[in-house]
C-alpha positions in Angstrom: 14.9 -49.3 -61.4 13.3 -51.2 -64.1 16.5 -51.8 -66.2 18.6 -54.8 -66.0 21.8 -53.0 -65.6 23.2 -49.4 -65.0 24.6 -47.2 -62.4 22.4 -44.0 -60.4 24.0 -41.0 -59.8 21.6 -38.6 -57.4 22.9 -35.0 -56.7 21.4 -31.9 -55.1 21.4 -29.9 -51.8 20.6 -30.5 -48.7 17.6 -31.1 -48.1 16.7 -31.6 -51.9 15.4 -35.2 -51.0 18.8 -37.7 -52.1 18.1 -39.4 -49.8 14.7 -40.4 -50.0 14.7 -41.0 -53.9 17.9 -43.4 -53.5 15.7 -45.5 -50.7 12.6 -45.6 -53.4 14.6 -47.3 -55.6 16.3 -49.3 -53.6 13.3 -50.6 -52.2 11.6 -50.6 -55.7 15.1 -52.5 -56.8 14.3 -55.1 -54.2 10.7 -55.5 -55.2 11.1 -56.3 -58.5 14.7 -58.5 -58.1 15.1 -59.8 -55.0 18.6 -60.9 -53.9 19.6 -61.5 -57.0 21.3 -58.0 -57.5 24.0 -56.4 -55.9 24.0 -52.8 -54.6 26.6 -50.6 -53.9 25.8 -47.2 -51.7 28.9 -44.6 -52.7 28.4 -42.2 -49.3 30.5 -39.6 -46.7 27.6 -40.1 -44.0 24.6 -42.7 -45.2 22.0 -40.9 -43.4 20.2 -44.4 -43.3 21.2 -47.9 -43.4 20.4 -50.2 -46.0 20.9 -53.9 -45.1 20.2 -55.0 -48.5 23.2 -52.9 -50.0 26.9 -52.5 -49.3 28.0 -49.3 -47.7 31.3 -47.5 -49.1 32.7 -44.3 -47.2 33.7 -41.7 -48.8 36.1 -38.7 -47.3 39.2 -38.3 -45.4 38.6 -41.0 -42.6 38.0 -43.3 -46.0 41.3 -42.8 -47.4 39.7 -41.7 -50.6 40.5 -38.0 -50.3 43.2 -37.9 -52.8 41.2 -40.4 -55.6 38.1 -38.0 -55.2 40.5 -35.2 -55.6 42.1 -36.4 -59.0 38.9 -37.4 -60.8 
């Protein structure tokens, strides 16, 4: 959260806490920034919405089935 550039990759199971860690540092991202960044949630289900952040699907209602598939 402190650098000036970079991506976040989170993994885990369910119930692991994702979630919660991703929204830490996006508020922590917001904090120190302000609207001067852009962020980019990568999600099948967002189990919250964040309205300072785009939201991408991800999954076969996406269209991104096959491009996940390939990687």
């Amino acid at each position: 959260a402190m650098e000036s550039a970079g991506i976040v990759l989170i993994g885990g199971t369910t119930g692991s806490g994702k979630s919660r860690t991703l929204y830490a540092l996006l508020e922590r991202i917001r904090e120190k920034r302000g609207q001067q960044c852009r962020i980019a949630l990568v999600s099948a289900v967002p189990e919250y919405v964040a309205t300072t952040a785009t939201h991408i699907p991800v999954g076969l209602e996406a269209g991104c089935d096959d491009a996940m598939a390939a990687a």
